[in-house]
C-alpha beads as a LAMMPS data file, in Angstrom:
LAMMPS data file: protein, C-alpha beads

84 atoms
83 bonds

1 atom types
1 bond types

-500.0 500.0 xlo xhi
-500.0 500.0 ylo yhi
-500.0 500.0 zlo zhi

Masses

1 110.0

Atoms # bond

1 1 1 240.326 -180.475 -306.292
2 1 1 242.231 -182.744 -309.009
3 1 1 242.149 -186.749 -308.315
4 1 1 244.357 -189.162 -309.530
5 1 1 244.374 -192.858 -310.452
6 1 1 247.063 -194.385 -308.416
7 1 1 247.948 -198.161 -309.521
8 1 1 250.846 -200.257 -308.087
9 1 1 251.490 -203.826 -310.140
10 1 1 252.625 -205.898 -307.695
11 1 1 253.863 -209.591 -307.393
12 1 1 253.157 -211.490 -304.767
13 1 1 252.652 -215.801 -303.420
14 1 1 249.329 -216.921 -303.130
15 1 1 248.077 -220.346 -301.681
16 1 1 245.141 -221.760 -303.883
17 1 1 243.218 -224.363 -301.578
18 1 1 240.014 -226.214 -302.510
19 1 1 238.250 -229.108 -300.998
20 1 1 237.842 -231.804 -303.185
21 1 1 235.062 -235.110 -303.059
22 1 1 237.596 -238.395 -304.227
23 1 1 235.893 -238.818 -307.658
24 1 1 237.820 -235.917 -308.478
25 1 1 240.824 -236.940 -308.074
26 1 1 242.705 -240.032 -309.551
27 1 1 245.003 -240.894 -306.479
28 1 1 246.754 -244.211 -308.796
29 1 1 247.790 -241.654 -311.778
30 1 1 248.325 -238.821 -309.161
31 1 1 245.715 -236.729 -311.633
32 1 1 244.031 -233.932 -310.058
33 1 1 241.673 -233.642 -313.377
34 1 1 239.655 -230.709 -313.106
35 1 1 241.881 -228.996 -310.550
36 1 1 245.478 -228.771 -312.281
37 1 1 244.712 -225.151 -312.217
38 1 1 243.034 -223.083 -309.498
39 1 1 240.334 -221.074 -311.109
40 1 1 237.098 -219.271 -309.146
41 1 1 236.696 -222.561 -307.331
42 1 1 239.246 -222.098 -305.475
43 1 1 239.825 -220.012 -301.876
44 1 1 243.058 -217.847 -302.340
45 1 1 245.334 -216.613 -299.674
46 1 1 248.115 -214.372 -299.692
47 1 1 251.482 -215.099 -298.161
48 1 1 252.500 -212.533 -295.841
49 1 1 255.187 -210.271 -296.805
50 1 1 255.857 -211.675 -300.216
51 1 1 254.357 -209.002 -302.260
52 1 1 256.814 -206.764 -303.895
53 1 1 255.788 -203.613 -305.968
54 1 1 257.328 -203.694 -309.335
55 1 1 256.268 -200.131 -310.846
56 1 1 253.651 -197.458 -309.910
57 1 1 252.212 -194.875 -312.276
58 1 1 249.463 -192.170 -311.596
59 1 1 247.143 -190.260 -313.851
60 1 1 244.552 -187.225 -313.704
61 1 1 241.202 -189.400 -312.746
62 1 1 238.334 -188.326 -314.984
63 1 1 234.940 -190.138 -312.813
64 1 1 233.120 -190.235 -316.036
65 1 1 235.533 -192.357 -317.542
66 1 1 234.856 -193.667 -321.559
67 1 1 237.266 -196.326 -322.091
68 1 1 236.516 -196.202 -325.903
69 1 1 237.322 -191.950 -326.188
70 1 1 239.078 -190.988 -323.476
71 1 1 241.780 -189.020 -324.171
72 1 1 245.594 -189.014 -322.365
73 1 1 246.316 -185.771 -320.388
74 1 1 249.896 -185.865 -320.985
75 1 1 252.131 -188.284 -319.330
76 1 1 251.569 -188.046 -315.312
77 1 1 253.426 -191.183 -314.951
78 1 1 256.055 -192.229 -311.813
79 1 1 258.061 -195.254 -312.355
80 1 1 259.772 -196.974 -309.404
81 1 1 261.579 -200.471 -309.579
82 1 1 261.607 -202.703 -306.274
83 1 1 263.549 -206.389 -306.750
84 1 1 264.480 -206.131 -303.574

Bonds

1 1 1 2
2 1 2 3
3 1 3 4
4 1 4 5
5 1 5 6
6 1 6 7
7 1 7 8
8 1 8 9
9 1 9 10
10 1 10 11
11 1 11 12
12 1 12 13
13 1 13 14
14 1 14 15
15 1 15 16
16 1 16 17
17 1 17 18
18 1 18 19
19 1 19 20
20 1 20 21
21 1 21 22
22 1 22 23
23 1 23 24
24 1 24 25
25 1 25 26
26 1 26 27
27 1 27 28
28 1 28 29
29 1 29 30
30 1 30 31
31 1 31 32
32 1 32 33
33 1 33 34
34 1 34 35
35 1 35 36
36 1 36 37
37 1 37 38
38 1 38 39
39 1 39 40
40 1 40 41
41 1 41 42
42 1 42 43
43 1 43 44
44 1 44 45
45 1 45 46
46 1 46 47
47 1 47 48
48 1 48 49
49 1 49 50
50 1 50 51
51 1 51 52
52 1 52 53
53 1 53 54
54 1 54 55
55 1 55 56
56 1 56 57
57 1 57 58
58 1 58 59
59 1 59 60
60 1 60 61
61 1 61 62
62 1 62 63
63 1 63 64
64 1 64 65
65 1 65 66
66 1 66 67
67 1 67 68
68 1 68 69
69 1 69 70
70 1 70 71
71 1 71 72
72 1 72 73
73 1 73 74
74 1 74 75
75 1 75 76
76 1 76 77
77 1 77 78
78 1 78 79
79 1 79 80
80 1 80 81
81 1 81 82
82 1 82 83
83 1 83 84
């Protein structure tokens, strides 16, 4: 039986949240420091019902995949557009 590689790229709002001690944090310059931008640190939580699918494509799934050498089996390749 064939198997294919399905992959949506998707959109979507996420809510970074991290608990912070005060030294890391300069409340009188309103400087987060360290924390501008939510890295691994961070817990991350989608926002229901924002994500939105911009394309999907499928391809023939080889399970002994070589990144370096594999080659294309044609193009298998569905392309849908959501902005809704």
């Amino acid at each position: 039986m064939t198997k294919y590689l399905v992959k949506h790229w998707v959109t979507a709002d996420f809510i970074a949240e991290k608990v912070v001690d005060e030294t890391e944090l300069d409340q009188t310059k309103n400087d987060l420091k360290y924390n501008t931008i939510p890295n691994g640190s961070f817990s991350f939580v989608m926002v229901k019902d924002s994500e939105k699918v911009l394309r999907t494509t499928y391809e023939k799934y080889d399970e002994k995949l070589n990144y370096g050498t594999k080659e294309w089996i044609g193009k298998l390749c569905i392309t849908t557009s959501s902005f809704n």
